[in-house]
C-alpha positions in Angstrom: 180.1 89.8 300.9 179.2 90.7 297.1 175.9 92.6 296.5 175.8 90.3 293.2 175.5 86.6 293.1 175.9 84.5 290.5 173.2 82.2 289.1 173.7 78.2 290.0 172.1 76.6 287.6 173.0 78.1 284.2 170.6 76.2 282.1 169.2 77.6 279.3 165.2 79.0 279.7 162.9 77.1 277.4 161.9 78.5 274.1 158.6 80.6 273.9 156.4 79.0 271.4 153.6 81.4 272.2 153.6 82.8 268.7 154.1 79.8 266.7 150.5 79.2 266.2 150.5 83.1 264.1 153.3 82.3 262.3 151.9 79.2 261.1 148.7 80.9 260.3 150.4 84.0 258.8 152.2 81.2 256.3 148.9 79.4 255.3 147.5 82.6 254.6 150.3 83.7 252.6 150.9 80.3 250.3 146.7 80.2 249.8 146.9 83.9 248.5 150.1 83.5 245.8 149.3 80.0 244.8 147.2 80.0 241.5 146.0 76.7 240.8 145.8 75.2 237.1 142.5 75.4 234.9 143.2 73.0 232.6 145.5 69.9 232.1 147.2 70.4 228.9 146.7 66.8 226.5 148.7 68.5 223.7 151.9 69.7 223.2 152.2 73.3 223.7 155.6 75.0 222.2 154.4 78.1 221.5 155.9 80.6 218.9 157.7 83.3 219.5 156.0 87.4 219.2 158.1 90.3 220.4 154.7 92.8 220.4 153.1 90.4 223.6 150.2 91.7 226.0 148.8 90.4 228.9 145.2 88.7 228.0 142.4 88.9 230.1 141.3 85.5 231.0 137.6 86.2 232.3 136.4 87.2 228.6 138.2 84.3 226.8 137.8 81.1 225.3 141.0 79.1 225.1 141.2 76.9 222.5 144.7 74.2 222.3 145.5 72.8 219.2 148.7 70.7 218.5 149.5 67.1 218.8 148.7 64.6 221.8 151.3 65.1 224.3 154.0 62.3 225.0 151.7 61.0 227.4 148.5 60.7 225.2 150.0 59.8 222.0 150.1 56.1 222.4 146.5 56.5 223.0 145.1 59.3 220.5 148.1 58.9 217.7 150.5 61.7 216.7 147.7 63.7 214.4 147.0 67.4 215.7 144.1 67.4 218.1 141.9 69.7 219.3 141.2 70.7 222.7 138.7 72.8 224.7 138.5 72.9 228.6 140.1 69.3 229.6 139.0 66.7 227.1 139.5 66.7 223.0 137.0 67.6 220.6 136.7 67.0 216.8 135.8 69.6 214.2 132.3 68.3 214.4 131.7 68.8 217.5 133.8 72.2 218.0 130.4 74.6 217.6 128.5 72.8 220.5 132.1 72.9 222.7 132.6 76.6 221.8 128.5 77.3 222.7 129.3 75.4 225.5 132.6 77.2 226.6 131.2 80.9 225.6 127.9 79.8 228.4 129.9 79.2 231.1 131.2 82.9 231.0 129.3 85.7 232.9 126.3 86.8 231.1 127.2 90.3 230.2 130.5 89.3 228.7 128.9 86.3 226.4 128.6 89.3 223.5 131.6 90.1 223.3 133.9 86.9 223.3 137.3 86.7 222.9 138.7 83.2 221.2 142.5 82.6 222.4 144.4 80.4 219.9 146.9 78.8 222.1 148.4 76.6 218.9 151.9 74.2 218.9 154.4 75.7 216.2 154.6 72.3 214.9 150.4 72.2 214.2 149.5 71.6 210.5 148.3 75.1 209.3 145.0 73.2 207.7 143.7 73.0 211.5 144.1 76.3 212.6 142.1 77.5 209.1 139.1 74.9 210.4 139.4 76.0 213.4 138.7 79.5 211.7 136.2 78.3 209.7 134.0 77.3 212.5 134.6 80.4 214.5 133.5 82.6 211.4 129.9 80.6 211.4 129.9 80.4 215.1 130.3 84.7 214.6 133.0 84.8 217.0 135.6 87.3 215.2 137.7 88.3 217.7 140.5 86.1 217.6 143.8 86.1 219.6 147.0 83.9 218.4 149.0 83.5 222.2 152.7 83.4 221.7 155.6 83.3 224.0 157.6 86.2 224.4 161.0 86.8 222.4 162.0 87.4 218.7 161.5 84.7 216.1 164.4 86.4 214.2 166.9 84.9 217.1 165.4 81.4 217.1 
């Protein structure tokens, strides 16, 4: 007789799915930390000149303002002229101080002195806007303006 005998079933042992719940957990956790959700929904076109001296901007201490024409999607229903656009929704020259007031109360109290005004403007935007945009910023005392660009070198375009 052999000391050893073999198996007679030879089936295959069921899979442990004592873990799976931690894995599944482990990748909720994971996909809620890297996702960063969107702030805005962009009505206007946004192709964005090119800088080659770019830094990163600090987003807590900002107003972004978008100029640039209504994107494909919106032109039918606010024409082809350059818009302006605060937060989600368009706003004329008119009413750009109370948006800006508006915009520059929303941030945290002790960084309301010191605002920085992001110019996020199309390359295609008629120069004339981006001077009343100015303008109103000038009266509104808020100096410190920032033109965003895209990285690269203008030269190579």
């Amino acid at each position: 007789m052999s000391k050893f005998k073999k198996k007679k079933g030879g089936e295959i042992p069921a899979v442990n799915t004592a873990s799976l719940p931690d894995i599944v957990f482990m990748l909720l956790f994971f996909f809620m930390v890297v996702t960063v959700l969107r702030d805005t929904n962009l009505l206007v076109q946004q192709e964005l000149p090119k800088g080659d001296q770019v830094e990163k901007l600090q987003k807590d201490r900002s107003v972004f303002i978008y100029a640039g024409k209504p994107s494909p999607r919106y032109a039918k229903q606010y024409g082809t002229e350059g818009k302006i656009q605060i937060g989600d929704k368009y706003t004329s020259l008119d009413n750009l101080p109370a948006a800006l007031t508006e915009a520059r109360d929303k941030l945290r109290e002790e960084l309301r002195g010191s605002v920085n005004v992001a110019l996020k403007v199309d390359g295609e935007t008629n120069t004339g806007l981006v001077s009343d945009i100015k303008q109103e910023l000038r009266e509104l005392q808020m100096y410190k303006v920032i033109y965003i660009t895209s990285p690269g070198n203008q030269i190579d375009n």
